[in-house]
N, C-alpha and C positions, 0 to 999 in steps of 0.2 A: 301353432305350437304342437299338434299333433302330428306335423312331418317330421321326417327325422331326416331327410337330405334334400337341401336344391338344390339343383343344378341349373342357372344360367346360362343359354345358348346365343351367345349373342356379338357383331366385331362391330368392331368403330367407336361410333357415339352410343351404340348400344351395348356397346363393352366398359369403356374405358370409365367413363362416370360412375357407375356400378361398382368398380375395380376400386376405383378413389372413396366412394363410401367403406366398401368393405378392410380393406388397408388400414384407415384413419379409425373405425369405430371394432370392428371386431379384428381384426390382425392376427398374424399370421399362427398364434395358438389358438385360435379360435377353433378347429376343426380335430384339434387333437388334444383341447382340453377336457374336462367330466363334463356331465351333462349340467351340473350346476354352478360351473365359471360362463356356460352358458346361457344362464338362467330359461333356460326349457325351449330355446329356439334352435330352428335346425342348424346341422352343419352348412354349407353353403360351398359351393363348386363353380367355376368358370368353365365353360369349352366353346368352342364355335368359333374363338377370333380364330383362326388359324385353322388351314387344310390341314391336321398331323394328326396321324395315325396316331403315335404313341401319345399325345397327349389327351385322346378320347381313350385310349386304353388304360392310358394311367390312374382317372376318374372313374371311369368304367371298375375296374381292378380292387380299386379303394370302395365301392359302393357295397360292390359283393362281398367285400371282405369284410365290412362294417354289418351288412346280412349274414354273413352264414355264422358271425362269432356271437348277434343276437345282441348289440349293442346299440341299439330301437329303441323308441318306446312300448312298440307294438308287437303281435305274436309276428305279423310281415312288416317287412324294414319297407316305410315309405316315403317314394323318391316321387319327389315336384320337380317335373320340367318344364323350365318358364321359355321358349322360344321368344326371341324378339329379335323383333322385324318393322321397320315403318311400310316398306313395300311388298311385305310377307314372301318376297322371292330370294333373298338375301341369297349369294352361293353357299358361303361358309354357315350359317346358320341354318339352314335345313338341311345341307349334309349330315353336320353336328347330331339336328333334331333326329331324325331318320336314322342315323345310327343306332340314340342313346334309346330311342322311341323301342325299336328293335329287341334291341338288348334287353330290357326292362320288360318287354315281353314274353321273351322266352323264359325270364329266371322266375321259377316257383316260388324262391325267397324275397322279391319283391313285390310291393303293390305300387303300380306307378298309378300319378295324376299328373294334370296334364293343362297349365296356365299360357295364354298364348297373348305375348304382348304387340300390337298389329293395328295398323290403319283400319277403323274398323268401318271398311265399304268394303262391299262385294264383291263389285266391281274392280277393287285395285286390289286387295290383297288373296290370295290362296289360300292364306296361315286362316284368315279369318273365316273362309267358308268352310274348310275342315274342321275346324275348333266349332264353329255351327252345326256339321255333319254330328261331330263325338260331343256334344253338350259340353265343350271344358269352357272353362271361365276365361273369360275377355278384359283385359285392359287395354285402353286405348292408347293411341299417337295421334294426338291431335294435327290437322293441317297446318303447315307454315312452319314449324317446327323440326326444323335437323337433327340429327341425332347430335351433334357436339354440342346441340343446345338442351337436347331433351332430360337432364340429369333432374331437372324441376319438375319433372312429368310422370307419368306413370311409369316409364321404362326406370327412374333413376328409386322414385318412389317406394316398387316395389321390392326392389333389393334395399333399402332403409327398415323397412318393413320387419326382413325376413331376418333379420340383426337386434331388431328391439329398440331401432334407431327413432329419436324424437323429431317427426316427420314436421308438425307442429312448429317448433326451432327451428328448423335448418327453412323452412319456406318462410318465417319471419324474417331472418336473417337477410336472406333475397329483397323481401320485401323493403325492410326499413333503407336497404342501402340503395334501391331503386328509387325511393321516396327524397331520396336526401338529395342524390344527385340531379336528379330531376326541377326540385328547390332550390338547388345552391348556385350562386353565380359564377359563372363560369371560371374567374379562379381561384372558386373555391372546391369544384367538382373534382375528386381526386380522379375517375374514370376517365374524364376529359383532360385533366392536365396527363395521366399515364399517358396517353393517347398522344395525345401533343409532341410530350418528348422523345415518344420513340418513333413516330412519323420525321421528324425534325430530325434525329441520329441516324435513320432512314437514308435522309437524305446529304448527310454527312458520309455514306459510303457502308453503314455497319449494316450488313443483311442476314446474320445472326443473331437468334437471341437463346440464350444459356437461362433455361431455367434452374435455378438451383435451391434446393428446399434443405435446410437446414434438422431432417430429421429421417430416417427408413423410411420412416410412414408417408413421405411427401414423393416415392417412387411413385408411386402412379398416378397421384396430379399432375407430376411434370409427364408424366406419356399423358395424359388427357392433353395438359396443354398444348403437347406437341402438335395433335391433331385440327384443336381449336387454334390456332395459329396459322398455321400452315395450311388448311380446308378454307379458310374465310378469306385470309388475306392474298395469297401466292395467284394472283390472278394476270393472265398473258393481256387482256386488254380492260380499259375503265368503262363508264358506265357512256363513253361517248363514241367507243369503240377503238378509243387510239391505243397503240402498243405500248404497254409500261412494262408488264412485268414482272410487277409490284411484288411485294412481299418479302418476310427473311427466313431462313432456315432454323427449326428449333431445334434445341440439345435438349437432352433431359441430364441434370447432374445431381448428386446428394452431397450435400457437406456433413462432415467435415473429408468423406470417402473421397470423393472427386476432385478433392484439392490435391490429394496426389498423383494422380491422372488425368487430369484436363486442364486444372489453373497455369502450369507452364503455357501453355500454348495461347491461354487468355493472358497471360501477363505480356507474355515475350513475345505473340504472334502478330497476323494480321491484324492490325485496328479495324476492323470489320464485325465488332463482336458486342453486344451488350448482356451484361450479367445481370441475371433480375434474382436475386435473393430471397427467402422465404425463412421468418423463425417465427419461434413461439415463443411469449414474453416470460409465462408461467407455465412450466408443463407441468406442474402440480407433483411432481418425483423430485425426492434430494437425495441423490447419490454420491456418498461421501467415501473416499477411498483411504484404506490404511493402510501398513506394510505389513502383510503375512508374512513375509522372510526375514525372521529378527535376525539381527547383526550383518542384512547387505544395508550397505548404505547408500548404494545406488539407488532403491526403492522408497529410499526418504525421502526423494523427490516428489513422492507422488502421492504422499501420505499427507490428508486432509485435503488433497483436489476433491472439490465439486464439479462433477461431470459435467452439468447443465451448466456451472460458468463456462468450463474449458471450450465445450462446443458455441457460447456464447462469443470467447474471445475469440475464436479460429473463425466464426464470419464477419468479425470487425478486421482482421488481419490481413483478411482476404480482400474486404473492401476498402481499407486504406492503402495496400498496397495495389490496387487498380488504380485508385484517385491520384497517387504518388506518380502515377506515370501519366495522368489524362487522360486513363479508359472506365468509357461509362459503365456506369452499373446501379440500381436502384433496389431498396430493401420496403419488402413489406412484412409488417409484424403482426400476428395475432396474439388478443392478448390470450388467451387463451385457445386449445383446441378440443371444439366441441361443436354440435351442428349448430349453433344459432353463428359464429363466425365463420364456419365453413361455409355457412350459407352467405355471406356477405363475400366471402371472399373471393367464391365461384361467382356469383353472379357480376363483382367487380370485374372480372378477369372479361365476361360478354361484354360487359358492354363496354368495355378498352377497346375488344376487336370492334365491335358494334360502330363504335366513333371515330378509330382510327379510320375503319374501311367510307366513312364519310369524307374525311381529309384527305385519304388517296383518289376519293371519286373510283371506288370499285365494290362491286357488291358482294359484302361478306356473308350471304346467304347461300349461294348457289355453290356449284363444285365442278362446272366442266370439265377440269382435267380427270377427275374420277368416272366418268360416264364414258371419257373415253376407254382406257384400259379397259373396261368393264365390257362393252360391245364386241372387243375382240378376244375376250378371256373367254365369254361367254360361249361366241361363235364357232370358238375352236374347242372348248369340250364336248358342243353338242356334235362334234364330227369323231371323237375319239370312241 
């Protein structure tokens, strides 16, 4: 609570999961509210998923300008950069770092420190020997663990952490619904039946699957998911070596927004598509509408909606009229959102892929096709 900004350098699985805590628990006023809607923790910044210029300028821009107006805690504004990295060689991530590293150097108005999240051998990471070179602090990426899986680790951890997020909760959460499926017979295992039917509608022809979260705040689980989905499963051969192919294509969608942008195409289009639905049972907000404009009486229509029914009824609409024509789709409800079910819910989402990628006979661990592009992205910058 003594910084006053981090900044997160980190893409993929080292992004995305971090992105989904900070969305769902600190959101998008969080960096431009008082320091006590805050309650005393820092602002927080993303950069690294992406080579762009202007959006290291754009952070960068904002940091100084949060410096030189003196809007710290401290007589110097200071800025935590958390690089993360499993292989400590990331491109996008130590670009990022090396940039912001730079910058933070030069300006007399800041005091930079310096967190490096990284494999922590010697041997495999870079990040980590420098971070030993300059004494900064070490979290680790344990072996065996992916970044689409790492959100339960210290990469996802540490950004809960830096929010005032109940770290405590959301690992419980993981825990009991690990524990349950694990016990439960198999058709009673929700993980395993998800698995089931969409391996089963797989193979019915639908090689899309439409995330869609019934709230803003569920933007950036459905980009997590997209990654977790597509990383694990989208595999050219199984585990016998024959050619499948496997996998489906994810969408990221927000209800009630994308229902007028995408649901045509899911209603009317290719039967090739499954909607996986996302709400929240309570969101603890009652938003009741009245008519500011006395004597229209067009606006009387709208006087005494409850927003949270409306948005309620607009994903049952959406899902009877898929059923109405025979196109799959499935809802999952939390009863609440807070980390003890966010933690049940991400961890449901693993071990879907987890089991599914059992039923295809493909291993949802690995990533070849990423290793490849990577080889020749590489090869051709070190020539430029």
């Amino acid at each position: 609570q003594e910084i006053d900004a981090v900044v997160f350098l980190g893409v993929g699985g080292s992004y995305l999961g971090n992105k989904v805590l900070f969305d769902i628990f600190a959101g998008s006023g969080w960096n431009v509210g008082c320091e006590k809607s805050r309650h005393g923790y820092p602002r927080v910044y993303f950069s690294g998923n992406n080579l762009d210029v202007d959006q290291y300028s754009e952070v960068m821009d904002e940091v100084e300008y949060l410096a030189t107006h003196r809007l710290g805690k401290n007589e110097q504004f200071r800025v935590l950069l958390v690089p993360i990295s499993k292989s400590g060689t990331t491109l996008e991530t130590l670009a990022a770092f090396s940039y912001f590293y730079e910058q933070c150097q030069k300006s007399s108005l800041l005091q930079m420190e310096v967190a490096v999240v990284t494999d922590l051998d010697e041997d495999i990471s870079p990040l980590y020997n420098l971070a030993k070179e300059n004494v900064w602090q070490c979290f680790d990426i344990k072996e065996g663990i992916g970044g689409r899986f790492s959100v339960f680790t210290d990469p996802g951890l540490v950004t809960l952490s830096a929010i005032g997020g109940d770290i405590e909760a959301f690992l419980c959460g993981a825990r009991e619904l690990d524990e349950y499926c694990k016990n439960a017979v198999s058709a009673e295992n929700p993980a395993l039946l998800n698995a089931l039917l969409k391996y089963l509608v797989g193979r019915q022809g639908c090689d899309i699957e439409v995330f869609m979260g019934y709230s803003s705040k569920f933007k950036a689980l459905g980009e997590w998911y997209v990654q977790l989905l597509a990383e694990s499963l989208g595999k050219r051969h199984d585990r016998d070596g024959k050619l499948v192919n496997y996998g489906r294509t994810p969408v990221v969608a927000v209800g009630s927004t994308d229902m007028h942008a995408q649901t045509q195409q899911h209603q009317d289009g290719r039967r090739n598509k499954i909607i996986q639905f996302l709400e929240i049972a309570d969101t603890g907000l009652k938003l009741k509408l009245s008519n500011p404009f006395k004597g229209n009486s067009f606006f009387e229509f709208y006087k005494g909606l409850e927003l949270d029914k409306a948005l309620k009824i607009a994903l049952a609409a959406n899902e009877e009229a898929l059923a109405s024509d025979g196109r799959y789709s499935d809802r999952y409800v939390l009863p609440r959102l807070n980390e003890y079910y966010l933690g049940q819910l991400l961890y449901f989402l693993m071990l879907s892929i987890a089991y599914e990628g059992e039923l295809a006979n493909v291993d949802a661990y690995d990533q070849p096709g990423v290793e490849a592009y990577k080889k020749i992205m590489k090869s051709k910058i070190w020539q430029v």
